[in-house]
C-alpha positions in Angstrom: 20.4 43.8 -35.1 16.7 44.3 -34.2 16.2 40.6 -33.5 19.3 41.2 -31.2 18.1 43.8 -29.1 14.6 42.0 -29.2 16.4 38.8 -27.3 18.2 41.0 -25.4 15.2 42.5 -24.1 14.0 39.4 -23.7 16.4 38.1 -21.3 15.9 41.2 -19.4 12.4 40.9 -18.3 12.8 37.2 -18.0 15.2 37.9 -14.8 13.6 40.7 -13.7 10.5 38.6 -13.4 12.6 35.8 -11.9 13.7 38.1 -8.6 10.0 39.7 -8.2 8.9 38.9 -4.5 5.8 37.2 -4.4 3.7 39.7 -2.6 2.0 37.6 -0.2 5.5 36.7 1.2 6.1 40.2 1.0 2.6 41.8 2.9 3.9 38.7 5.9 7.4 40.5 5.8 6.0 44.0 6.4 3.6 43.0 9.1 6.7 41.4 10.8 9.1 44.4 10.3 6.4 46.5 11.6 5.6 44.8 15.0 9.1 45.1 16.3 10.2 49.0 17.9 11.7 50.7 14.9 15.0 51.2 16.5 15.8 47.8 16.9 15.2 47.4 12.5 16.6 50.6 12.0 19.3 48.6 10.2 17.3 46.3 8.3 15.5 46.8 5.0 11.2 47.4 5.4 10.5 45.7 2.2 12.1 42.5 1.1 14.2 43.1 -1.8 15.0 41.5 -5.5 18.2 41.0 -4.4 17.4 38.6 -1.8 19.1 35.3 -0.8 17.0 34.3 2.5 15.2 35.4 5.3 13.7 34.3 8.3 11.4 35.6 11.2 9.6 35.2 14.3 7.9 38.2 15.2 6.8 39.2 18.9 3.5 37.1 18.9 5.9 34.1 18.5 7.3 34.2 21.9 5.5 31.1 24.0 6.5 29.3 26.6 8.5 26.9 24.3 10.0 29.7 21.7 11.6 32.3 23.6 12.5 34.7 21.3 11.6 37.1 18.7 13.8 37.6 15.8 14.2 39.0 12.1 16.7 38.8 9.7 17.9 38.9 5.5 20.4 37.9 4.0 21.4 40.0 0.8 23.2 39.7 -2.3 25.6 43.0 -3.4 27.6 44.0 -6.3 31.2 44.6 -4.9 31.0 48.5 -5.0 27.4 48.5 -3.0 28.8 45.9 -1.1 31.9 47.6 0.6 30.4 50.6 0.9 27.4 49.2 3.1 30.0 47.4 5.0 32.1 50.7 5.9 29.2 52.7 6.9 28.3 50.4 9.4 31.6 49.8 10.7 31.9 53.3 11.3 29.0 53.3 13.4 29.4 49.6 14.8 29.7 49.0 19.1 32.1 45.8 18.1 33.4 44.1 15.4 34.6 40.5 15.4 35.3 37.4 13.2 33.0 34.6 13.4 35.1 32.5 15.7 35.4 35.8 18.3 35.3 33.9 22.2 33.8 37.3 23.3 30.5 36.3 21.4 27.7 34.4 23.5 25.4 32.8 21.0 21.2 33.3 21.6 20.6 29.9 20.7 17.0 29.7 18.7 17.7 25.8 17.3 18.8 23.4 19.9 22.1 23.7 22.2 25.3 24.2 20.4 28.3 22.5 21.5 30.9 24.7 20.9 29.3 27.9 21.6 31.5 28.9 24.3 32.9 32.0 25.3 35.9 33.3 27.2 34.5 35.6 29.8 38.2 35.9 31.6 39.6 37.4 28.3 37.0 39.9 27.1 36.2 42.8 28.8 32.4 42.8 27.7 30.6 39.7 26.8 28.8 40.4 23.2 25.6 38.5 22.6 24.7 37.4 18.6 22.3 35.8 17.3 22.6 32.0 16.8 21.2 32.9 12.7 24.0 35.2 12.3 27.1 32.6 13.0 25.6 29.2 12.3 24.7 27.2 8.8 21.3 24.8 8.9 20.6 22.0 7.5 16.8 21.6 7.8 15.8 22.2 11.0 19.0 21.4 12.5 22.3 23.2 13.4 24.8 22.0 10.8 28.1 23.9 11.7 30.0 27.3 12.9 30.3 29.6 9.8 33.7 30.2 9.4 35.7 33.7 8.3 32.6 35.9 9.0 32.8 39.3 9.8 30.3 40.4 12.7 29.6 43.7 12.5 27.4 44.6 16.3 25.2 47.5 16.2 24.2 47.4 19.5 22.7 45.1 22.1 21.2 46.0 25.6 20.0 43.8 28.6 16.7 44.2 29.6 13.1 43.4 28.6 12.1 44.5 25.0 8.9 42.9 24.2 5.5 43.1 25.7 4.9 39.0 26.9 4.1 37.6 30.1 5.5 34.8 28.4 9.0 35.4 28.3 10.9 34.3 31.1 14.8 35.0 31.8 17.4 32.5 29.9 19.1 30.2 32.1 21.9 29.7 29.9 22.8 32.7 29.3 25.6 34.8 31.8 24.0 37.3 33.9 23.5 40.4 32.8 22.5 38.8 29.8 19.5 37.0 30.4 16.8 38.8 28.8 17.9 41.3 26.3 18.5 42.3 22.2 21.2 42.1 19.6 21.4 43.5 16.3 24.0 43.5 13.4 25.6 42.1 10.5 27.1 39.0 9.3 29.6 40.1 6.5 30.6 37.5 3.7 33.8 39.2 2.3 34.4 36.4 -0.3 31.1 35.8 -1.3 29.7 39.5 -0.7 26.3 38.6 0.7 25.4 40.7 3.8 22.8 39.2 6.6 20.6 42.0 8.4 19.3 40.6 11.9 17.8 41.6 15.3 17.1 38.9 18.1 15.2 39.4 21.5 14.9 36.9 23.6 
């Protein structure tokens, strides 16, 4: 029996150590989180967690001439009971909520152009903008393809300018009213119950 709790144990700290963030890549992440205005990451976690499945970030130094935006986001890994009950208590308090393949959504594109990023401005009455991170897959450092039965879950977004660069300049390709701006939300996988945290300004 002892020699069963003993493995037991040891299985234990084994994958706790396996999910400990390495604390460099942790220090980088709070310097990030930090040099955005705190109510656009309101929604998003200050410390990278053990439950973590990615993460990516471009913080508001990275906007140049070439990179025109600034974005966070994480993608998280829940236990079904966590997991619905983050995903109602931002629904409640959600500005819209669509599937992934929603023709109201106009994608911020941060990787390339994407071909079927469309939208159907004579059928919505609000264009919504997302982040290209939320809806789209990668392969490397290219676009691989649309995610498909997503739920989007849309905080809030705004028009406007909301970072301090004489480098950003207004986004041709976007429709008006939405040339400079910000976006946050969720991207909700029901099946797989992983939950992506994300803010783009571009």
């Amino acid at each position: 029996m002892k020699q069963l709790i003993f493995l037991l144990f040891i299985v234990f700290l084994v994958s706790s150590c396996l999910n400990i963030i390495d604390p460099k890549n942790q220090v980088r992440y709070i310097e990030c989180y930090n040099s955005f205005e705190q109510s656009l990451v309101d929604h998003i976690p200050n410390k990278l967690p053990n439950n973590l499945i990615n993460h990516s970030w471009a913080p508001p130094r990275h906007i140049t001439e070439y990179e025109q935006y600034a974005q966070i986001s994480l993608t998280l890994l829940y236990p079904q009971r966590k997991f619905q009950e983050i995903r109602e208590s931002f629904i409640k308090n959600a500005k819209y909520v669509g599937n992934s393949n929603d023709s109201c959504f106009v994608i911020v594109e941060t990787i390339g152009e994407i071909a079927d990023s469309q939208h159907d401005s004579i059928h919505c009455n609000e264009l919504v903008p997302v982040s290209q991170n939320a809806l789209y897959n990668y392969d490397g450092e290219e676009v691989s393809e649309r995610k498909l039965n997503i739920e989007l879950v849309i905080l809030d977004y705004e028009s406007g300018i909301f970072v301090d660069s004489d480098e950003l300049k207004p986004r041709e390709s976007m429709p008006a009213g939405l040339k400079n701006g910000y976006s946050k939300g969720l991207a909700i996988d029901n099946n797989k119950q992983t939950i992506k945290y994300w803010l783009i300004i571009w």
